[in-house]
Backbone bond lengths (Angstrom), bond angles and torsions (degrees), N, CA, C in turn:
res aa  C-N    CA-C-N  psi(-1)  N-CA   C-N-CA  omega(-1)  CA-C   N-CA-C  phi
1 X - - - 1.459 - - 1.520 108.13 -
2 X 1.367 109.46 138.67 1.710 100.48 171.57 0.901 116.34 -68.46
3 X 1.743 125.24 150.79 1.351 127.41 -171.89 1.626 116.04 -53.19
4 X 1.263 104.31 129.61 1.733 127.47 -170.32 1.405 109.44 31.99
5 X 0.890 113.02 25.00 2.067 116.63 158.39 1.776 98.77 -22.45
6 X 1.082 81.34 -73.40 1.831 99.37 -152.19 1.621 100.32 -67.91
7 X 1.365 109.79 -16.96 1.906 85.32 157.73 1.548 133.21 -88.12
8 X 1.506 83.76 -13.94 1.757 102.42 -170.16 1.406 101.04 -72.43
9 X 1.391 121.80 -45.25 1.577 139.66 173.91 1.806 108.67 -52.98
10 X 1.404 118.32 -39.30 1.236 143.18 -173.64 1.773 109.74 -49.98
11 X 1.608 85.78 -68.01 1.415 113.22 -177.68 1.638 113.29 -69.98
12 X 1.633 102.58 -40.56 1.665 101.21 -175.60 1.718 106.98 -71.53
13 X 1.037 114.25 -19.51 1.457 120.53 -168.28 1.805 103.53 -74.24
14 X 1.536 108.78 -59.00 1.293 136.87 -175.09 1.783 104.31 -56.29
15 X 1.261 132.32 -57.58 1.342 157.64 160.69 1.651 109.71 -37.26
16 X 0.936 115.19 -51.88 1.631 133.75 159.92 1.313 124.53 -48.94
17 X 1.416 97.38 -89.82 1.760 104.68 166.68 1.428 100.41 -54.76
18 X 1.188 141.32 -31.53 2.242 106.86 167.90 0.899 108.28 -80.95
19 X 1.350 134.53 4.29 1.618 121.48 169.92 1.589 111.31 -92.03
20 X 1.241 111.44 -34.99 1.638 122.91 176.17 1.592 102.12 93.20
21 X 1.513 105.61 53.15 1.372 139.37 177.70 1.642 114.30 -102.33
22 X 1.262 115.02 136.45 1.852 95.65 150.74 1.034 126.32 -83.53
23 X 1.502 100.83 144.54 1.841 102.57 -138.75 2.219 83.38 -97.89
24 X 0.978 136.02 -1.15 1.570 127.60 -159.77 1.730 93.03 -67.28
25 X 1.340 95.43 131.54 1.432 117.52 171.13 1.767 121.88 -125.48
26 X 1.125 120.09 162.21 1.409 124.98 163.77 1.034 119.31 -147.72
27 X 1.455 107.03 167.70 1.527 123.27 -169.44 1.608 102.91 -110.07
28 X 1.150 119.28 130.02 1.584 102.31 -179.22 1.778 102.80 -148.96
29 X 1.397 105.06 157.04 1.163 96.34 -173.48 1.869 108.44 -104.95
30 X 1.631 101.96 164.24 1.522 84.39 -151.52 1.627 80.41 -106.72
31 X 1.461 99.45 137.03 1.945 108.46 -158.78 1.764 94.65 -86.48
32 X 1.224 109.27 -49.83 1.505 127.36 -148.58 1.733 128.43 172.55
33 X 0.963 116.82 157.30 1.451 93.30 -177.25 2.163 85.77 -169.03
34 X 1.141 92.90 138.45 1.429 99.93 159.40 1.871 124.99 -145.71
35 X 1.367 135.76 -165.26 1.175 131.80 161.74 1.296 127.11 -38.90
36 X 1.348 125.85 132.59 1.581 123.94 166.55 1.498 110.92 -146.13
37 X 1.274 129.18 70.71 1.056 125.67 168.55 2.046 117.07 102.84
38 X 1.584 87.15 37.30 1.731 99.78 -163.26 0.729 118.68 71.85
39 X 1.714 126.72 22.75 1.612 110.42 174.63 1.649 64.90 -129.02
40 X 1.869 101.01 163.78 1.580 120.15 152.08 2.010 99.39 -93.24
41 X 1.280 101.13 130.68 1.548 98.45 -176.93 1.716 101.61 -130.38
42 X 1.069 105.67 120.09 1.687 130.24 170.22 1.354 122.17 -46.40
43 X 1.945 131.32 123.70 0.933 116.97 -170.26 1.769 82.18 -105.18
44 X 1.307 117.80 136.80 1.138 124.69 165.24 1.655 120.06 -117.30
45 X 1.355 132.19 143.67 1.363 117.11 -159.27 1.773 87.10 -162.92
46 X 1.492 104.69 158.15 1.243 115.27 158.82 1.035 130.14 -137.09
47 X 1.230 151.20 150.41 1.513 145.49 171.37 1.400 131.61 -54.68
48 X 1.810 96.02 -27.45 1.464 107.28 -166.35 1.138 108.37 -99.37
49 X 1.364 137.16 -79.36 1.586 158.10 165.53 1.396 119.56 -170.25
50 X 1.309 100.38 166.14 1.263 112.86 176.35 1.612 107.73 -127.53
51 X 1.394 120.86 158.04 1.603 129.35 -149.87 1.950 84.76 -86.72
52 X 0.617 94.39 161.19 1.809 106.73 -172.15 1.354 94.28 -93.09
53 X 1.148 144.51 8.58 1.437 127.38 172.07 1.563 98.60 -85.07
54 X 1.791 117.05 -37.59 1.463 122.99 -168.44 2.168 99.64 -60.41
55 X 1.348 114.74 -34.18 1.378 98.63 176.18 1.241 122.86 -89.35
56 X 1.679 99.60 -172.79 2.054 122.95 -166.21 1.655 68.76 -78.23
57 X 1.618 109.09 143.58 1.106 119.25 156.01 1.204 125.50 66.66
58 X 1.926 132.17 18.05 0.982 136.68 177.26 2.062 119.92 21.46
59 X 0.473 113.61 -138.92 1.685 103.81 -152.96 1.456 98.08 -71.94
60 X 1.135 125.68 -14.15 1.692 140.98 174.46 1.697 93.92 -57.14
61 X 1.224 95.23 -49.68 2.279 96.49 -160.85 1.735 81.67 -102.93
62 X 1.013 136.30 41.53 1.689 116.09 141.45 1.775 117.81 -127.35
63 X 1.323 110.03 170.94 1.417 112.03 -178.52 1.372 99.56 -138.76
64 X 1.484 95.05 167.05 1.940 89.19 155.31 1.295 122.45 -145.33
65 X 1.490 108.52 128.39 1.130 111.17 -161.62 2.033 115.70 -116.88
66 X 1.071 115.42 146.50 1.440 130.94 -165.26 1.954 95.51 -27.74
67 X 1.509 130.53 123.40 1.180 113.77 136.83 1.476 119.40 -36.77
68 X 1.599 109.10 149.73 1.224 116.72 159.83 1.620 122.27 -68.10
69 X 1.353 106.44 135.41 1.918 94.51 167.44 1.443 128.44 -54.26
70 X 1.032 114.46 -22.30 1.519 117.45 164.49 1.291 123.05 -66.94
71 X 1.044 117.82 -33.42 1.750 113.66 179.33 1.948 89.87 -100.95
72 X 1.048 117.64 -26.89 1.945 107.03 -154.04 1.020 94.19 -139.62
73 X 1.902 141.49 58.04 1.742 129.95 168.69 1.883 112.56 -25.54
74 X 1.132 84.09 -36.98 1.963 79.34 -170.34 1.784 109.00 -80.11
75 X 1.173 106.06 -10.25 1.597 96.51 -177.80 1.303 95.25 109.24
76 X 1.726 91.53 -165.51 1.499 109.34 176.77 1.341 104.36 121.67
77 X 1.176 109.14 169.73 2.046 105.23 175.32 1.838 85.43 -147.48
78 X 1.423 78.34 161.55 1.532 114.82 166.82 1.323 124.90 -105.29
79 X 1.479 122.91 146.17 1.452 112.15 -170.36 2.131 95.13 -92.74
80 X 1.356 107.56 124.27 1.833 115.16 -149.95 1.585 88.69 -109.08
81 X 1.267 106.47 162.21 1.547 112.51 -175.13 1.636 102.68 158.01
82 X 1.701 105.30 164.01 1.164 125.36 149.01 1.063 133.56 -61.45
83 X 1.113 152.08 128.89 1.871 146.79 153.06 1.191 101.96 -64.49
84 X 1.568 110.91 133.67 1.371 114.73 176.78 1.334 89.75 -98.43
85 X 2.221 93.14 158.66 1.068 115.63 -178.98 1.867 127.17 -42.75
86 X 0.920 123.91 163.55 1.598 110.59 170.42 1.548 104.18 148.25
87 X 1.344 121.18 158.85 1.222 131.55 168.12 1.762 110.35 -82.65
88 X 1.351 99.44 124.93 1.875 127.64 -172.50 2.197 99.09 -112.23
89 X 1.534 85.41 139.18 1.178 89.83 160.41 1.172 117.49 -118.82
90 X 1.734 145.16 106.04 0.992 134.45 -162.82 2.146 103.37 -109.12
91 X 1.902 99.56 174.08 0.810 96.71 -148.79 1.384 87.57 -165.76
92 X 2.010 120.44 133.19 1.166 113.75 161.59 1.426 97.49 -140.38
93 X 1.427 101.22 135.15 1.592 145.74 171.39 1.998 105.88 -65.54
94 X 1.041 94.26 107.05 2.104 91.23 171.44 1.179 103.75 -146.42
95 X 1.630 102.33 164.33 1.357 102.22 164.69 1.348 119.41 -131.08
96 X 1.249 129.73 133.55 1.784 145.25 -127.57 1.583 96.85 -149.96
97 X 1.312 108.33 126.77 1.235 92.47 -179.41 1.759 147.69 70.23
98 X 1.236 109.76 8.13 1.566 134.11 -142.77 1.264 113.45 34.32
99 X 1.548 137.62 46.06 1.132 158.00 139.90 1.784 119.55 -93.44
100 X 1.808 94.44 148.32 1.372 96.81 169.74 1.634 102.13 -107.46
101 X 1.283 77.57 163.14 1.785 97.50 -158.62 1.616 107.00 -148.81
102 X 1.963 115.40 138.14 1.221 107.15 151.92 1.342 138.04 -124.93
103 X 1.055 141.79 176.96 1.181 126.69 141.77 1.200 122.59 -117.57
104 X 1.392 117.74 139.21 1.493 123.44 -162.66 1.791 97.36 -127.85
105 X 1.239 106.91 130.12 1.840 114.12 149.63 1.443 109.68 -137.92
106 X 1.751 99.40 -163.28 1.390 100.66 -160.88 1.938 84.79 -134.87
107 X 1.493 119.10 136.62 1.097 97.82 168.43 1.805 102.19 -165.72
108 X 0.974 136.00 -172.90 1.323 151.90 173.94 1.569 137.23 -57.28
109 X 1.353 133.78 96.41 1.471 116.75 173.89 1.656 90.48 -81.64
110 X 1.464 107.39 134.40 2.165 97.54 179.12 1.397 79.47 -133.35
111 X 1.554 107.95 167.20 1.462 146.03 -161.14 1.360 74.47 -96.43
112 X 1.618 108.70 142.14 1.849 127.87 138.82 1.464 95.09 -131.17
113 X 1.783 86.99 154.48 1.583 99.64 -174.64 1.632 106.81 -53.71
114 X 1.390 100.08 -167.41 1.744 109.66 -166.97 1.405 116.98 -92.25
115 X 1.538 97.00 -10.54 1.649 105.68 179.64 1.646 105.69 -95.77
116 X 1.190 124.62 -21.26 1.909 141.60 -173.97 1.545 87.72 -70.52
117 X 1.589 112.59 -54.32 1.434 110.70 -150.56 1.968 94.71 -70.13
118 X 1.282 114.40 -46.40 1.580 126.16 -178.60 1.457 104.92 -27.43
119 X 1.465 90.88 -49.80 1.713 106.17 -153.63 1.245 96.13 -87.14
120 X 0.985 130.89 -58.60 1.910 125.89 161.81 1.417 119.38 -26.45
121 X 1.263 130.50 -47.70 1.368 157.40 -163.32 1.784 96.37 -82.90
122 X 1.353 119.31 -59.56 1.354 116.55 176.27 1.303 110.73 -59.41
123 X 1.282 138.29 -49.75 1.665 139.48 -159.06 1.640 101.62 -94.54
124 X 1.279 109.05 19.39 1.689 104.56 164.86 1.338 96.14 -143.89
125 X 2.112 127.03 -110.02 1.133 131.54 -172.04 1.238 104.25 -135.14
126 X 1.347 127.45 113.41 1.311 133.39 -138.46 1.801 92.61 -116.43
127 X 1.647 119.02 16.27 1.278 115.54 -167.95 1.751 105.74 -117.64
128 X 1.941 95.48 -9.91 1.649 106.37 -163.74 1.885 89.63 -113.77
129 X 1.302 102.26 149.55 1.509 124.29 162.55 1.215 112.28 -28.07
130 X 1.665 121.96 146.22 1.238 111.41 179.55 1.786 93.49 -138.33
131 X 1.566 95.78 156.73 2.106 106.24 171.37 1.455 79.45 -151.82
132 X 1.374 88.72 122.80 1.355 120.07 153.22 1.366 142.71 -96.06
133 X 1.391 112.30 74.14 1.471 139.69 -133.82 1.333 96.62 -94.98
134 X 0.909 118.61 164.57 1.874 158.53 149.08 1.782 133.08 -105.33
135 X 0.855 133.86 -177.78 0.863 129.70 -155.87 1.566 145.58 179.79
136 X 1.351 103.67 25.60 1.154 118.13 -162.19 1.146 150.36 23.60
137 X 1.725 158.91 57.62 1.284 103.68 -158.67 1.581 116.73 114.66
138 X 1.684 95.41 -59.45 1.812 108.89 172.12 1.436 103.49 -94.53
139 X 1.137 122.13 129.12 1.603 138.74 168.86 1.465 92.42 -86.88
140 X 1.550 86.33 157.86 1.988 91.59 -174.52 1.540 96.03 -78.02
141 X 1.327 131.06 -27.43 1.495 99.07 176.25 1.888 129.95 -64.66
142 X 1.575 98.68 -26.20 1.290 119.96 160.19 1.468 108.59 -35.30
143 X 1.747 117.32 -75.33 1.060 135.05 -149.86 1.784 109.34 -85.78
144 X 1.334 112.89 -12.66 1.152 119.72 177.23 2.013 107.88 -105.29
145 X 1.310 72.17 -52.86 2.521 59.67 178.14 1.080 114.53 -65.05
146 X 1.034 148.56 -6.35 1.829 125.99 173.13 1.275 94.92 -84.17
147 X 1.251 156.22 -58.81 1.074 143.73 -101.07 1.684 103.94 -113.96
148 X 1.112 137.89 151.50 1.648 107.83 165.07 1.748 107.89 -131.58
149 X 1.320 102.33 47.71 1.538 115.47 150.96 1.591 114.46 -153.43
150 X 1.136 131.99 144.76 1.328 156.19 -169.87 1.839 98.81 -47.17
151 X 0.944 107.74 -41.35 2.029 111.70 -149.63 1.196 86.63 -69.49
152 X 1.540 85.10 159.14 1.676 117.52 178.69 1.021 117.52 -131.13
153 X 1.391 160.71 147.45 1.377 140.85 152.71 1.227 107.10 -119.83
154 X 1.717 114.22 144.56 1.476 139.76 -149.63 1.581 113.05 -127.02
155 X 0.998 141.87 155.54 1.480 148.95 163.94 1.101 114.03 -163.67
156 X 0.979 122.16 140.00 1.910 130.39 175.84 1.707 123.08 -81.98
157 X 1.237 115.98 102.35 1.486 106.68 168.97 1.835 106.43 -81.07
158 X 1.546 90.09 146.76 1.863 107.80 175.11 1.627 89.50 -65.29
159 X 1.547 118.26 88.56 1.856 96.97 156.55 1.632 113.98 85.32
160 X 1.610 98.93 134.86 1.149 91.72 -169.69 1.680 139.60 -87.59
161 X 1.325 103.39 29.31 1.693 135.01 -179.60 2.073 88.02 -100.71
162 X 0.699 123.68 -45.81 1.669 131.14 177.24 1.248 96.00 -69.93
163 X 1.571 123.90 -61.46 1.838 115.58 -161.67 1.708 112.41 -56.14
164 X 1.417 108.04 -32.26 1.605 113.74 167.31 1.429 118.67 -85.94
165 X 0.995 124.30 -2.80 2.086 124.12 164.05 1.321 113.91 -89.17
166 X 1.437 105.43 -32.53 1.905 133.15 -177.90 1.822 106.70 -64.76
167 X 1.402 105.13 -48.78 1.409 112.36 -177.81 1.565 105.05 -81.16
168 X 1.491 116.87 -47.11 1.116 107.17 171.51 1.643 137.94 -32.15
169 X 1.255 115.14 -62.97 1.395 150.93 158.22 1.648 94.42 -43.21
170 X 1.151 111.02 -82.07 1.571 95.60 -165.30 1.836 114.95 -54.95
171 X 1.270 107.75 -49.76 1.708 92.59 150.23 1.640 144.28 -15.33
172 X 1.517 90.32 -65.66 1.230 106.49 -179.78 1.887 106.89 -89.28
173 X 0.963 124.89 24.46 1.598 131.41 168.57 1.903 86.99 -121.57
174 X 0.590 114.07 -68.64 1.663 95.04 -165.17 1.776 108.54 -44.03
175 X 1.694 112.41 -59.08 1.122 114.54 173.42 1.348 120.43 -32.25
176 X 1.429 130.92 -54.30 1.205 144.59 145.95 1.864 121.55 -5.67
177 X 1.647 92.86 -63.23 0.972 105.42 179.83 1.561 125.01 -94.75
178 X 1.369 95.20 19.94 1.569 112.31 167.03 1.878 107.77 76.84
179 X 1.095 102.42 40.68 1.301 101.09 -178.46 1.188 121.64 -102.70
180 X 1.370 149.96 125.46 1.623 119.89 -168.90 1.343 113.32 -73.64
181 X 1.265 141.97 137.38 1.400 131.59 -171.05 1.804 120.40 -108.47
182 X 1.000 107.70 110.85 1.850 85.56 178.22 2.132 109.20 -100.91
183 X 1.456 79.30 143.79 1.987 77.03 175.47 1.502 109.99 -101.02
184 X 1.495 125.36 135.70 1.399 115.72 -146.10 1.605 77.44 -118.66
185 X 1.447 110.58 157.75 1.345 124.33 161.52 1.577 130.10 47.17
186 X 0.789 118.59 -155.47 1.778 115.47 -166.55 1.923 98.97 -80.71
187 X 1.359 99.52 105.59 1.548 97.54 179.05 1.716 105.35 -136.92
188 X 1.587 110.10 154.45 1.428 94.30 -166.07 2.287 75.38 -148.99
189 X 1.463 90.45 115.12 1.402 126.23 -161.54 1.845 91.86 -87.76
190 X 1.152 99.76 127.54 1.575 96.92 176.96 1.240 119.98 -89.60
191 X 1.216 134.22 147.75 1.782 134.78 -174.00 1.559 112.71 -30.12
């Protein structure tokens, strides 16, 4: 299992449903990301799937297409798609120190045209889901040196009066649960 996936999923799920949120989350690994138009924008992707509520067009706008033999000799497909636009609160789970630990921000799944996404899709894995994220705040060297695995985990708040009650809450549930928490990048925490 990737490191603390399954608590981060735990908590985002739990955090959600008491807010009267949809609770669907993923784990995705973060491929690469460079400039597109003055923003640096995040290629995020996974091997496995993502729940069809996270894409354009829910199960209408996904396919599935053959794993590669390099990651999957036996085959298999992934359920493939766009992430629709929307405000995500993402979040990675580690352990540092023989402590658990997170980091939490608040940041962007955004639309690129159809030819950005092609070309994104070719220069990584053009067979797995893609969010084309942002990020406030965190520069990819930020978001890439602490960590020493790729994954990310993602969830969608309704709007950005929700993306700051959403982070809040999940904050204050880890803290709870004795976790040390860090808040990464441009975040604006609701009352």
């Amino acid at each position: 299992m990737d490191e603390c996936a399954g608590i981060d999923a735990l908590v985002t799920k739990r955090v959600w449903d008491a807010l009267g949120y949809p609770p669907e989350n993923t784990l995705h690994d973060i491929r690469y990301g460079e400039d597109y138009d003055g923003r640096f924008v995040w290629v995020f992707e996974i091997s496995g799937a993502v729940p069809p509520a996270h894409l354009i067009g829910g199960y209408a706008g996904a396919v599935s297409e053959r794993q590669p033999p390099m990651y999957f000799r036996l085959g298999g497909g992934t359920l493939k798609g766009i992430s629709k636009p929307g405000e995500i609160i993402w979040s990675r789970v580690y352990i540092e120190d023989g402590k658990l630990k997170v980091d939490l921000g608040h940041g962007q799944s955004i639309a690129l045209p159809a030819e950005e996404t092609q070309r994104r899709w070719r220069i990584t894995t053009s067979q797995w889901p893609v969010m084309h994220a942002v990020t406030p705040g965190v520069s990819r060297d930020q978001m890439m040196g602490h960590h020493k695995a790729n994954h990310i985990h993602v969830a969608y708040a309704p709007g950005i009066a929700a993306a700051g009650r959403v982070l809040a809450a999940k904050a204050a549930c880890f803290r709870e649960l004795g976790v040390e928490v860090s808040l990464c990048g441009d975040v604006n925490i609701a009352e």
